[in-house]
C-alpha positions in Angstrom: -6.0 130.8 130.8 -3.1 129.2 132.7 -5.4 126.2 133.7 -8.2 126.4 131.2 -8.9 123.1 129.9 -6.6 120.6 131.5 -8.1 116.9 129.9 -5.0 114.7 129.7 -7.2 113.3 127.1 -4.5 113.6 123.9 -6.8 115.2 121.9 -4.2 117.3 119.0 -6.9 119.7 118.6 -6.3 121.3 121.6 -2.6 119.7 122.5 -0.7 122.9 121.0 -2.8 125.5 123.7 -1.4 122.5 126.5 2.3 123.0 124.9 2.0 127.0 124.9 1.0 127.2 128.6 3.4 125.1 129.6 6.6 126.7 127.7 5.0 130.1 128.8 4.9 128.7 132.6 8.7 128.0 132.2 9.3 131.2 130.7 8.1 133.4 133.5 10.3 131.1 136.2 13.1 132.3 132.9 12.0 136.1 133.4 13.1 135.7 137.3 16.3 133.8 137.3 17.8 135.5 134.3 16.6 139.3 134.7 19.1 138.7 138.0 22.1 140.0 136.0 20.3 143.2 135.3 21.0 145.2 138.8 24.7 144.9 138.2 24.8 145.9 134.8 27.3 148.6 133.7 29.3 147.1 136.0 28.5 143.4 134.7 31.1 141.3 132.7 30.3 141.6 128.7 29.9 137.7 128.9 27.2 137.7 131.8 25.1 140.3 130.0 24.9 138.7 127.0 23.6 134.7 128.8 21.5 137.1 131.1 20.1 139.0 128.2 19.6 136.1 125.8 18.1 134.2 128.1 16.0 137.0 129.1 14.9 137.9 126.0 14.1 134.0 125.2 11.5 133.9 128.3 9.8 137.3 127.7 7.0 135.6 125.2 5.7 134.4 128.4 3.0 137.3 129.7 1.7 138.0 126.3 1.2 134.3 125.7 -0.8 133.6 128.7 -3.3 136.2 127.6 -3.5 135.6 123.9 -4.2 131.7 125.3 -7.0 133.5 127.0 -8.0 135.3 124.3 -8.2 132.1 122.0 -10.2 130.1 124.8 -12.3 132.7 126.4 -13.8 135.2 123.3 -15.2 132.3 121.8 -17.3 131.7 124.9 -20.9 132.2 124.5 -21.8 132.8 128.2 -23.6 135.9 129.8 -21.2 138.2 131.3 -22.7 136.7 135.1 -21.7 133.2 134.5 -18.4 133.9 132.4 -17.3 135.6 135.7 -18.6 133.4 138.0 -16.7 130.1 136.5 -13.6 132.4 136.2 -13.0 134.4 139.0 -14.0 131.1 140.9 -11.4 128.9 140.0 -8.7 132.3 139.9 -9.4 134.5 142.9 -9.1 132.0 145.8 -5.6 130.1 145.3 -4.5 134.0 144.4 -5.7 135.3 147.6 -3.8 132.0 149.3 -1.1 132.1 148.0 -1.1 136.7 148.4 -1.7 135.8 152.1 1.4 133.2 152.3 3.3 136.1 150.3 2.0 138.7 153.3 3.4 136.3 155.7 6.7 135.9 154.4 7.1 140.0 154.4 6.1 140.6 157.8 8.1 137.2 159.3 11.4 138.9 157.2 9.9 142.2 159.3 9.8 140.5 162.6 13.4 138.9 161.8 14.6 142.1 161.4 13.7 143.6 164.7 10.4 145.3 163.3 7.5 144.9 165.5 4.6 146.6 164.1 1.5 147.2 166.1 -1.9 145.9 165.3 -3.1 148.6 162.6 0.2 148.5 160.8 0.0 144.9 160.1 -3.7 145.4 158.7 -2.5 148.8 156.9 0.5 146.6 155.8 -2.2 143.5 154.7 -4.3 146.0 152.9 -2.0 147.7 151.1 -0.4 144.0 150.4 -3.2 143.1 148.9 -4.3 146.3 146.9 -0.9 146.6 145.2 0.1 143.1 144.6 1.8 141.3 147.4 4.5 139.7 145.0 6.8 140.9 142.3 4.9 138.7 139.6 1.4 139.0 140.9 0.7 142.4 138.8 -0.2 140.0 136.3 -3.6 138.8 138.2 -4.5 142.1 138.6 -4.2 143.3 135.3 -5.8 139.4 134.4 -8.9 140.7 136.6 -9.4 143.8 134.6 -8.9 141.9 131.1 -11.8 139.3 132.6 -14.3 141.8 133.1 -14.1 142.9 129.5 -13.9 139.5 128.1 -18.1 139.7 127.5 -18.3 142.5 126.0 -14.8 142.3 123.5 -16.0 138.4 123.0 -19.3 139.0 121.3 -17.7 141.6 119.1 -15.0 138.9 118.3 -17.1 136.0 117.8 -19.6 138.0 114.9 -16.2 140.3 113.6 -14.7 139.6 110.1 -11.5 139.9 109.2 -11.4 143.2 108.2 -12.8 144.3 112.2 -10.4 142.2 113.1 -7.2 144.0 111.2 -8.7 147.2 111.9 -8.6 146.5 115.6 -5.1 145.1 116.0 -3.9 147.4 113.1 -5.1 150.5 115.4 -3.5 148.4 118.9 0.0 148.0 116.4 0.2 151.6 115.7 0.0 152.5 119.0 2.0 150.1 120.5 4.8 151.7 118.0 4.0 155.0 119.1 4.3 154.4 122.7 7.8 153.5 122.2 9.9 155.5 124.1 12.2 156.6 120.6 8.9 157.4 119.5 6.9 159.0 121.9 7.6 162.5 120.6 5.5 161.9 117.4 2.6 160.4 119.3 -1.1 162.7 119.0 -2.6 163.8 121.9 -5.5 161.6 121.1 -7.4 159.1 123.9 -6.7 155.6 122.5 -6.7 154.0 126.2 -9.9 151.8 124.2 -7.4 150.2 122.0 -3.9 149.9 124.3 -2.6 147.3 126.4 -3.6 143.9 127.0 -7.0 143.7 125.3 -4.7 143.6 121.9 -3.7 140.6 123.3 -7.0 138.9 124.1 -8.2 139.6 120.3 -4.5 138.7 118.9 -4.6 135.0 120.6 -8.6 134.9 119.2 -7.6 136.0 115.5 -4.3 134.1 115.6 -6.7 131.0 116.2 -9.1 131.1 113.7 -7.0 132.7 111.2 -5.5 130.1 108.5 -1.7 130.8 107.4 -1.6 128.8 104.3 -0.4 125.3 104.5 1.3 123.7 107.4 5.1 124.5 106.7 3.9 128.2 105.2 2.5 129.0 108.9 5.9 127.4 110.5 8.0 129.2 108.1 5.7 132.4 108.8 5.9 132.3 112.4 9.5 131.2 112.7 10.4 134.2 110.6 8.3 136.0 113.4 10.3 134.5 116.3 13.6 134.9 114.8 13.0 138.9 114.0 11.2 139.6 117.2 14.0 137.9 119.2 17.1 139.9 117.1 14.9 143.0 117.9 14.8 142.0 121.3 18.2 141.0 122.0 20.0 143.5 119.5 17.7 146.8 121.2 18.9 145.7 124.9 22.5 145.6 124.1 22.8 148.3 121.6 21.3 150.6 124.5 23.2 149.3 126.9 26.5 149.6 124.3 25.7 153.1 123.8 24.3 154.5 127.3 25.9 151.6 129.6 22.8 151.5 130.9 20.3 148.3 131.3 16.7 149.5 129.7 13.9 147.3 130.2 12.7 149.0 127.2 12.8 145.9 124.5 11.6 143.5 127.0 8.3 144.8 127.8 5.3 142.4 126.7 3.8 146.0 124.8 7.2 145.7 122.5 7.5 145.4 119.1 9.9 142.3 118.9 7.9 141.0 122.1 4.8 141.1 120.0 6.3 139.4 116.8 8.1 136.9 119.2 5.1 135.6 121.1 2.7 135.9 118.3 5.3 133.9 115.5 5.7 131.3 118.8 1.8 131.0 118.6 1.8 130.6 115.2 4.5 127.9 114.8 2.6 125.6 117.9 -0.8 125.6 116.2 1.0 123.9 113.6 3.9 121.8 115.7 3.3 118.0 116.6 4.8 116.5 119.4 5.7 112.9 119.2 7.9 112.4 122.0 5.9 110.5 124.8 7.9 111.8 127.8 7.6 115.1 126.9 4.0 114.9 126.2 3.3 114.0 129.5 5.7 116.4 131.1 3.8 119.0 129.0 0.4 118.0 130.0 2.0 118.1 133.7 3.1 121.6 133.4 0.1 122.8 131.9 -2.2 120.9 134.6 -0.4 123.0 137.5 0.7 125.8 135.6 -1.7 128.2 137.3 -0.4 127.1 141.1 2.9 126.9 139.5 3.0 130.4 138.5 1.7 131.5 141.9 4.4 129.6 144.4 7.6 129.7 141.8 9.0 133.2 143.9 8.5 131.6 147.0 11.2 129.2 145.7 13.3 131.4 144.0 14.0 133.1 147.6 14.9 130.2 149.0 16.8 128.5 146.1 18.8 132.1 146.3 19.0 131.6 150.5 20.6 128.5 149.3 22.9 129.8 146.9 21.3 128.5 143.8 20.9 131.2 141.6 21.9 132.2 137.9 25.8 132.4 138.8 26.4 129.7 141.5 28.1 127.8 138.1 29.0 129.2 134.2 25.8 130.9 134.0 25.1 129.5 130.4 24.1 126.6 132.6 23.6 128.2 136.2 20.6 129.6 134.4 18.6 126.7 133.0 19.9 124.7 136.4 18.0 127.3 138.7 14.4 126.9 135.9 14.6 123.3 136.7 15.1 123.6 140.3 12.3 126.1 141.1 10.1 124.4 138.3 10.4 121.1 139.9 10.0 122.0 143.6 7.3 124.4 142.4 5.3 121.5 140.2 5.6 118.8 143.2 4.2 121.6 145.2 1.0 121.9 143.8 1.2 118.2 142.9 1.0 117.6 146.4 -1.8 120.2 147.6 -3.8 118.6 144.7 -3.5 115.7 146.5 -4.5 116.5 150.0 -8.8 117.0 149.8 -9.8 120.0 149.2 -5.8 121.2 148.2 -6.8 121.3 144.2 -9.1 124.8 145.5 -6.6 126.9 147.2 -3.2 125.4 145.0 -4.3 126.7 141.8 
């Protein structure tokens, strides 16, 4: 979904899915600059857990966003599942497996600078298992994109024929469980399989639903899905300190996409865009930009976060209140240019992303 439908036409039917993408593609550059504070903590100032943990919690909308845009552009697809997969996987698999191999690189050149000299079968063993596991911190998310990809057929003709009872029956069932698979919870949970309605999938119907689904008027659906944002964040921020308060501990615990206040976040953010107009030339076209190479930029953005960090650009290299939002913009502008460039060179757009 990150580079689904990129017409700079300024069509407003489709501008808000431009806008969501591109906030979501600076919020996973804000998962890995501010989640740097986290290491440290219990021995971290009050002051830098908070910035880190606010702006933590303000970029965590950013996985479940990219799939419920996928959901909203992909289940209303009426393709076979042959030539959904074929369009999809074309366009996703081979700037992934570029950019995995520049990844593999990097690890075995840091390998070789530190005196390692594998032999021929460790550096495939190391490239296989590179490339079975994920050969960057943020590149789970492909994976688990693959897996939601092949089920897009089957959930999407369910979705497009479902009313809305199906609908609230299916996310009602996904809710539940997400609740129950909260760690404070998990003691109550049945032994029952419900592996059909966990995880991602939720997502894929959420972003579908959320799309067709009519809030009321235009301010009732702002009001409805600021209301959202505001509880989801206060859950968010609130759960990570109070266990960190009580157990001086850092728990990733509130910040996982499958979390209650994530869910409310992301889903009162989608809510509010459907319904948000943006004016403001400039920062039409800088969205418009970001969404265009949002896929690439998702792809080369840790590259640059390793270097930025070689050069001592990071979250604290100033007040981190602003050291964070310095380092987005630093790794979001040599990241963009990146794949600005590769689009440029012939053939570049295929392997960029």
């Amino acid at each position: 979904a990150m580079s689904e439908g990129n017409s700079t036409a300024i069509s407003s039917k489709t501008d808000w899915f431009d806008s969501l993408r591109a906030i979501a593609t600076v919020g996973v550059v804000g998962i890995h600059v501010s989640s740097y504070y986290v290491p440290g903590s219990g021995q971290i100032p009050d002051y830098d857990f908070w910035i880190g943990n606010i702006f933590d919690s303000l970029s965590r909308f950013a996985v479940p966003m990219f799939v419920m845009l996928s959901g909203a552009l992909l289940l209303g697809k009426e393709d076979s599942p042959g030539i959904f997969l074929k369009k999809r996987f074309s366009r996703m698999l081979i700037p992934f497996l570029f950019w995995s191999f520049i990844y593999i690189g990097q690890s075995i050149w840091n390998d070789y600078d530190n005196g390692l000299h594998p032999t021929a079968f460790q550096l495939l063993r190391t490239i296989f298992v590179q490339l079975r596991d994920g050969s960057s911190l943020h590149l789970w998310y492909i994976y688990m994109l693959i897996g939601l990809y092949l089920f897009v057929p089957i959930i999407g003709k369910w979705a497009r024929r479902a009313t809305e009872k199906e609908f609230l029956y299916f996310l009602g069932i996904w809710l539940l469980f997400i609740f129950l698979d909260q760690p404070f919870l998990e003691k109550m949970k049945p032994d029952i399989d419900i592996r059909y309605f966990t995880g991602y999938a939720g997502y894929l119907v959420l972003g579908y639903y959320l799309k067709i689904k009519n809030f009321g008027s235009r301010n009732q659906s702002k009001l409805i899905g600021c209301g959202m944002i505001a509880t989801g964040l206060a859950i968010t921020i609130g759960g990570t300190w109070a266990v960190h308060a009580y157990t001086h501990q850092y728990v990733s615990t509130f910040y996982e996409p499958l979390s209650p206040g994530i869910l409310l976040y992301s889903a009162g953010l989608f809510i509010a865009f459907k319904e948000a107009e943006i004016q403001f030339r400039p920062l039409i076209k800088t969205r418009n930009f970001i969404s265009k190479y949002s896929y690439g930029i998702y792809l080369v953005h840790v590259l640059y976060l390793f270097k930025l960090d070689e050069w001592g650009i990071g979250w604290h290299f100033i007040n981190p209140i602003a050291g964070i939002p310095a380092t987005i913009l630093c790794c979001l502008a040599l990241s963009s240019l990146t794949i600005y460039i590769l689009h440029k060179i012939p053939g570049g757009k295929y392997i960029a992303g």
